[in-house]
C-alpha positions in Angstrom: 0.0 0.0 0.0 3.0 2.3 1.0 4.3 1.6 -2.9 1.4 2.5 -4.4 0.8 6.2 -2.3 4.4 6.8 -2.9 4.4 5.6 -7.1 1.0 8.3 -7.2 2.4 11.0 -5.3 5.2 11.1 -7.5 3.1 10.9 -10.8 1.3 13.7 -9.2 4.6 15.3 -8.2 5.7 15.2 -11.6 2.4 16.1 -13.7 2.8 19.2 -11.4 6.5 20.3 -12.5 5.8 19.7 -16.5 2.7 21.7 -16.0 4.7 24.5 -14.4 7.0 23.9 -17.1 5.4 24.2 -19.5 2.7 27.6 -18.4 6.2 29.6 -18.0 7.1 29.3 -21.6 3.6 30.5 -22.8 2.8 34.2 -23.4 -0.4 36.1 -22.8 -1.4 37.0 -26.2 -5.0 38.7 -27.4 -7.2 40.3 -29.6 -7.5 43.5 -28.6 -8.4 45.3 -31.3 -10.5 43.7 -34.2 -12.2 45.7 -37.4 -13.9 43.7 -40.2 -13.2 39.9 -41.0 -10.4 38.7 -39.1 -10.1 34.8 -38.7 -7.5 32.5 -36.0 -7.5 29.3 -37.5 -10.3 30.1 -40.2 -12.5 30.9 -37.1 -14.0 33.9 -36.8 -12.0 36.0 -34.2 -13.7 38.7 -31.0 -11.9 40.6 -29.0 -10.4 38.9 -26.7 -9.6 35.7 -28.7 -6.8 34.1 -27.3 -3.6 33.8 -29.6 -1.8 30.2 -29.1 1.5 29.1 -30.0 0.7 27.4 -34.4 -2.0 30.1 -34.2 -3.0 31.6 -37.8 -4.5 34.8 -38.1 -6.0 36.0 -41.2 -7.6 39.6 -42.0 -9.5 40.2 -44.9 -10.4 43.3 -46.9 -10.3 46.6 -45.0 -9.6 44.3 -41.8 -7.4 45.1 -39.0 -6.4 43.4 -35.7 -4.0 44.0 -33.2 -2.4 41.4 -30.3 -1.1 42.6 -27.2 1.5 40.2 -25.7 2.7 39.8 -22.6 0.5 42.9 -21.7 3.9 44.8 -23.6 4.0 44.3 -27.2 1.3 45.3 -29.5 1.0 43.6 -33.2 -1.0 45.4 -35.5 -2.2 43.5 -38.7 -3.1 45.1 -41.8 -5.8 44.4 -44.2 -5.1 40.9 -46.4 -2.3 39.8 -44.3 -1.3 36.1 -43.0 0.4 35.8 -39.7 1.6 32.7 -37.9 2.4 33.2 -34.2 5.2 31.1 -33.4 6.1 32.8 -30.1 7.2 31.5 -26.8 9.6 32.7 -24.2 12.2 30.3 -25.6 15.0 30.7 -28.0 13.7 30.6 -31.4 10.5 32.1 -31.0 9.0 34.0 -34.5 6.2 35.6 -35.8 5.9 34.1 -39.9 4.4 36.7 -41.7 3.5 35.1 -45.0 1.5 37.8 -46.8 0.3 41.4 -46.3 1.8 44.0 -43.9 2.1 44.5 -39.8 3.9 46.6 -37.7 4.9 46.4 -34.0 6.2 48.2 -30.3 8.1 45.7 -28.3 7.9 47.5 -24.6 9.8 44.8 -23.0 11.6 41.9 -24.2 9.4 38.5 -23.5 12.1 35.7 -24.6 15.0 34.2 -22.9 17.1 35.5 -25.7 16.5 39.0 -25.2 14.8 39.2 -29.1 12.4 37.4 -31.6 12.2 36.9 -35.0 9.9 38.2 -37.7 10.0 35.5 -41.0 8.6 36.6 -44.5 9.3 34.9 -47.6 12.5 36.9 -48.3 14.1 37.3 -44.9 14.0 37.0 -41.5 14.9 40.5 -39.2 15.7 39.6 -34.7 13.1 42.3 -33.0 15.2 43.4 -29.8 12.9 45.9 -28.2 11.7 48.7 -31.1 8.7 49.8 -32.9 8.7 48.9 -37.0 6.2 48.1 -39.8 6.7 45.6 -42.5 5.1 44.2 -45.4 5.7 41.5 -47.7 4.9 43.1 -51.4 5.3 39.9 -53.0 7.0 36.4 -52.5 10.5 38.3 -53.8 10.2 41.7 -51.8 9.6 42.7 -48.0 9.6 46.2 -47.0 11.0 46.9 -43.5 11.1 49.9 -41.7 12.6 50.4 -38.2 10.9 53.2 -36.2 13.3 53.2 -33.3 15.6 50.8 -32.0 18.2 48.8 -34.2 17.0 45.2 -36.3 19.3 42.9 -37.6 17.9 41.9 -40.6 19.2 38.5 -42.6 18.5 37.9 -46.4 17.6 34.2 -47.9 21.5 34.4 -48.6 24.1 34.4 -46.0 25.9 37.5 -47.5 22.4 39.8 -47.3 23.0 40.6 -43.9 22.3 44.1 -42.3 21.7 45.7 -39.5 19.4 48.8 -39.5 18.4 51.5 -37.1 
């Protein structure tokens, strides 16, 4: 009997540390802001939809979102834009914006590594506390513009590296 309460408080023991785990590497994201058709994960979005790790949020004609995260960072998303929030507080954490244009104020850095990344079809730029705007004009071009702050930015190729500020 003694093996069995000690075998379950253990289990329990453990589900409690992975659960722990893994709610530390989450961050509070939402709607906050929503005009016109906007869609996570082809559903209908309100304010106050909650923005998951794999999320995918669409906006449709003369639609416009915007995500706070981590009660700090505010996303804004543009009209016809695709967005694929890929963000934890890990190393490696992105935001994959496949079409249309966004723009963003990091307050305070939310990842281990001190930055994140922004992915488009033609590069990738690390987001290190700074307000910019972005937008992909087509699966060759991405326009980026840094606010404040500096971005490193990093071409498909090795050798299109820059940083800009």
């Amino acid at each position: 009997m003694k093996k069995i309460i000690f075998n379950f408080t253990l289990i329990v023991i453990l589900m409690s540390s992975f659960s722990l785990f893994s709610k530390s590497s989450e961050l509070k994201a939402e709607i906050s802001v929503k005009i016109g058709d906007v869609k996570v994960n082809g559903k209908s979005a309100v304010v106050s939809s909650i923005i998951r790790f794999g999320d995918v949020i669409e906006t449709g004609t003369k639609s416009v979102c915007r995500i706070i995260i981590d009660e700090k960072t505010a996303i804004d998303i543009k009209e016809n834009s695709q967005l694929v929030y890929n963000l934890t507080r890990q190393s490696g954490s992105y935001l994959q914006l496949n079409k249309g244009w966004m723009a963003g104020i990091t307050r305070r850095i939310f990842t281990d590594k001190g930055a994140y990344e922004i992915r488009t079809p033609t590069m990738t730029a690390a987001i290190r506390g700074t307000s910019y705007c972005l937008k992909v004009e087509n699966e060759n071009s991405t326009y980026f513009c840094v606010c404040n702050g500096v971005i490193d930015l990093q071409g498909k190729h090795d050798h299109d590296a820059d940083t800009v500020s």
